[in-house]
SERO-4910 file (N, C-alpha, C, O; in steps of 0.05 Angstrom, whole numbers):
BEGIN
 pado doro    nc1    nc2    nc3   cac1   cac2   cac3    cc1    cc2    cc3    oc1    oc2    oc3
  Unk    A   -331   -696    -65   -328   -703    -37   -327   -678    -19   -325   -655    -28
  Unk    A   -330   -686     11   -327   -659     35   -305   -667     48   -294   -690     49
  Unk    A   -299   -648     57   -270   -643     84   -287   -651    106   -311   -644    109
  Unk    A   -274   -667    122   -277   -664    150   -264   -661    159   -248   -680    157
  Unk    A   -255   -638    177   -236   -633    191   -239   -649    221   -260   -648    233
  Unk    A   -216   -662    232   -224   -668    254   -202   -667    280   -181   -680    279
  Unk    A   -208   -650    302   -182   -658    319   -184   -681    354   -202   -685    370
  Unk    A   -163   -689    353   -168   -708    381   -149   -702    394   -125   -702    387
  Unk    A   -158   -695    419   -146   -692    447   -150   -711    463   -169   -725    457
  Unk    A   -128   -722    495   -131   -735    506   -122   -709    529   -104   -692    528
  Unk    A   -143   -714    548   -133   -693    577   -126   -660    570   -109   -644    579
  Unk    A   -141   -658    555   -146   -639    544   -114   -627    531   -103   -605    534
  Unk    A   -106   -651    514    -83   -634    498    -85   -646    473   -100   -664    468
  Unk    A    -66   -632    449    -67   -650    428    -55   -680    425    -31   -683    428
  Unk    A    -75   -703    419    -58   -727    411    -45   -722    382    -60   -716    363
  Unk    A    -12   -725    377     -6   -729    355    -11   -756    349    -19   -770    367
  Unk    A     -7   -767    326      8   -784    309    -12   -813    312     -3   -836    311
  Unk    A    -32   -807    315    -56   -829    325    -63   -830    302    -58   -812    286
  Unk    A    -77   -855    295    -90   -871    267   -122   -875    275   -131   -888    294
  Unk    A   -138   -857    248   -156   -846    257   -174   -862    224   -165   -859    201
  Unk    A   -200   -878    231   -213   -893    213   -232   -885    202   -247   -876    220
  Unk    A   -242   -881    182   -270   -871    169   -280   -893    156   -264   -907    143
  Unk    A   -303   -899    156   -322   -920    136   -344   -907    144   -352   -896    164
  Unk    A   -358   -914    112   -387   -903    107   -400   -937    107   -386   -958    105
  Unk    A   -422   -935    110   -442   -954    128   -446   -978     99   -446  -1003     97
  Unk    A   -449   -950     78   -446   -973     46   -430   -994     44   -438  -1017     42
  Unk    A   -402   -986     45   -384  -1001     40   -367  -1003     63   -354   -982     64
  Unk    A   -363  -1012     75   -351  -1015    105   -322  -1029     98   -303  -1027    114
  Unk    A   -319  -1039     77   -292  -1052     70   -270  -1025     66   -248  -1025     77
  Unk    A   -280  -1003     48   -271   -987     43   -262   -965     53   -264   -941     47
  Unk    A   -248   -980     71   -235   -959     99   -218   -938     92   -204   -941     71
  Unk    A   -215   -913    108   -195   -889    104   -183   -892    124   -194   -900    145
  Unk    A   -155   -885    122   -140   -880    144   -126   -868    146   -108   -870    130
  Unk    A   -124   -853    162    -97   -823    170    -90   -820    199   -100   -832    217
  Unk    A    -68   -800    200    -49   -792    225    -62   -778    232    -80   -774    216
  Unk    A    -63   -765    253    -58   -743    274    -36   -723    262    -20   -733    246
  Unk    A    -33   -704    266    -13   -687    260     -1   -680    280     -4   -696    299
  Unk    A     16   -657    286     32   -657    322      6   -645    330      3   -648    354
  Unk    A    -11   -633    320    -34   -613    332    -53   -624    337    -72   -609    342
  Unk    A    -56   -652    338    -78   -672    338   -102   -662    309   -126   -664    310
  Unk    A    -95   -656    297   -119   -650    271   -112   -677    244    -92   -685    232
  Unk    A   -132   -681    244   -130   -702    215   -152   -693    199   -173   -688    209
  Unk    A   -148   -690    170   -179   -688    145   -186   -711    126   -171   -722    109
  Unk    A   -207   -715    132   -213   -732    103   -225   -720     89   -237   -700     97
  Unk    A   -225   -730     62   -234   -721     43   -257   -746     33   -252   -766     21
  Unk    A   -283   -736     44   -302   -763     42   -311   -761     16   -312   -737      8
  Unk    A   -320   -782     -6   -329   -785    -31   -351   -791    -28   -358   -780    -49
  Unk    A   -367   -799    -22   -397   -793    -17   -408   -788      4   -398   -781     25
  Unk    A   -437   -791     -4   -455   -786     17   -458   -818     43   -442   -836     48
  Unk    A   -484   -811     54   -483   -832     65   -478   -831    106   -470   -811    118
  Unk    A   -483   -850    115   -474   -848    140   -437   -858    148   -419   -875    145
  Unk    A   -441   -844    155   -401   -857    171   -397   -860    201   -416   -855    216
  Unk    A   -378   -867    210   -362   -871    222   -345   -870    229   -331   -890    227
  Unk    A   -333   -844    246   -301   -846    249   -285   -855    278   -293   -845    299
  Unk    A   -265   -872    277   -265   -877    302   -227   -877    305   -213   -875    285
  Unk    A   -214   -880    333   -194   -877    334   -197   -892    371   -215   -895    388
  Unk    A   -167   -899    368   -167   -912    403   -126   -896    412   -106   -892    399
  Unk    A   -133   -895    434   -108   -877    450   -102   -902    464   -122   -914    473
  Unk    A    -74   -912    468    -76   -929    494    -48   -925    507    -27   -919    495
  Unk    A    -52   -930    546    -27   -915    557    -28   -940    568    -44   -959    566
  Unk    A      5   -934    590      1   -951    605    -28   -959    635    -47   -944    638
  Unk    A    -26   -970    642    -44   -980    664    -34   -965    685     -9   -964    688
  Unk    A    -50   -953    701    -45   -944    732    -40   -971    747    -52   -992    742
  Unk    A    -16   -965    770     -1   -986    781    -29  -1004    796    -51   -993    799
  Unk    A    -25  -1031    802    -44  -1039    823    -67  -1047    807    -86  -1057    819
  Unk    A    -69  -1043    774   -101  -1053    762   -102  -1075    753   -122  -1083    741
  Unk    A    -70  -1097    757    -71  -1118    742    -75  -1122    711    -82  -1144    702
  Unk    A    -71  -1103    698    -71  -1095    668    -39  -1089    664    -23  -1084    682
  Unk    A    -34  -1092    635    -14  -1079    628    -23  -1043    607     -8  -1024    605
  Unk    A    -44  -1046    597    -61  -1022    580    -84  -1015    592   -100  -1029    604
  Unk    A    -85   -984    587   -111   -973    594   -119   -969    563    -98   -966    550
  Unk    A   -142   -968    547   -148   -957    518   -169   -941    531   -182   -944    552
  Unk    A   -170   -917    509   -188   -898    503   -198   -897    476   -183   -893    456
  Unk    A   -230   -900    475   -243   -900    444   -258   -877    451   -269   -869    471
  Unk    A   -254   -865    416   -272   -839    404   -280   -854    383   -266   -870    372
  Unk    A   -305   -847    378   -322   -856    356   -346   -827    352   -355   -814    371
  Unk    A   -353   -822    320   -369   -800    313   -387   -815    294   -378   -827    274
  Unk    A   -407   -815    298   -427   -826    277   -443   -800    259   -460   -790    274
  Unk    A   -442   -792    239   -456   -779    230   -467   -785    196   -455   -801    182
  Unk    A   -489   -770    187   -493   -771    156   -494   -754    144   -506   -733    146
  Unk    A   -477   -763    125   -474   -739    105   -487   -744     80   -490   -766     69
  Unk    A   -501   -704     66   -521   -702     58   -498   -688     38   -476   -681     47
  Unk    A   -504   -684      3   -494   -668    -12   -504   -636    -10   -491   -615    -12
  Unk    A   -536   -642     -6   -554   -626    -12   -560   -604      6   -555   -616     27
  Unk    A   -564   -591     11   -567   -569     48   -534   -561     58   -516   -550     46
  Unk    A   -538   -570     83   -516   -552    100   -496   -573     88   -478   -564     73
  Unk    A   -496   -595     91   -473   -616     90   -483   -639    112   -505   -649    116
  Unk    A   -452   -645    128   -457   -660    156   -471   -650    174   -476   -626    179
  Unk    A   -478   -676    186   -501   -662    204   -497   -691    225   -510   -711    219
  Unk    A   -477   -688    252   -471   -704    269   -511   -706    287   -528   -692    298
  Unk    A   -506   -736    281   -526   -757    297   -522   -757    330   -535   -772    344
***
């Protein structure tokens, strides 16, 4: 398998402690899941090749006046990974 290192910010700071998803396109049942650290960085350790998916959502409260109680924020990375050459190679 490869490392992916990955970090997420919101407003340009680190998000800690966020739950962050990986699936490869093969098996989509076979989800990964991890934290955030206080530094916003999380790694997987992907076991094959193949295309993935990583995605994660931030959600705050609503700015007053929008008739919501949540605002959400989605990050999603689609890329495929190769054994052979450089490695990943974001789509």
């Amino acid at each position: 398998g490869q490392d992916l290192p990955m970090r997420l910010t919101y407003e340009g700071r680190p998000l800690p402690d966020t739950l962050v998803v990986a699936m490869n396109r093969a098996n989509p049942a076979a989800k990964m899941t991890a934290r955030t650290d206080k530094t916003g960085h999380v790694t997987f350790r992907l076991p094959q090749d193949g295309i993935w998916l990583t995605k994660a959502v931030h959600m705050v409260p609503a700015p007053a006046g929008t008739n919501a109680d949540w605002a959400s924020f989605w990050a999603s990375l689609t890329f495929e990974l190769k054994s052979s050459g450089t490695g990943a190679a974001a789509k």
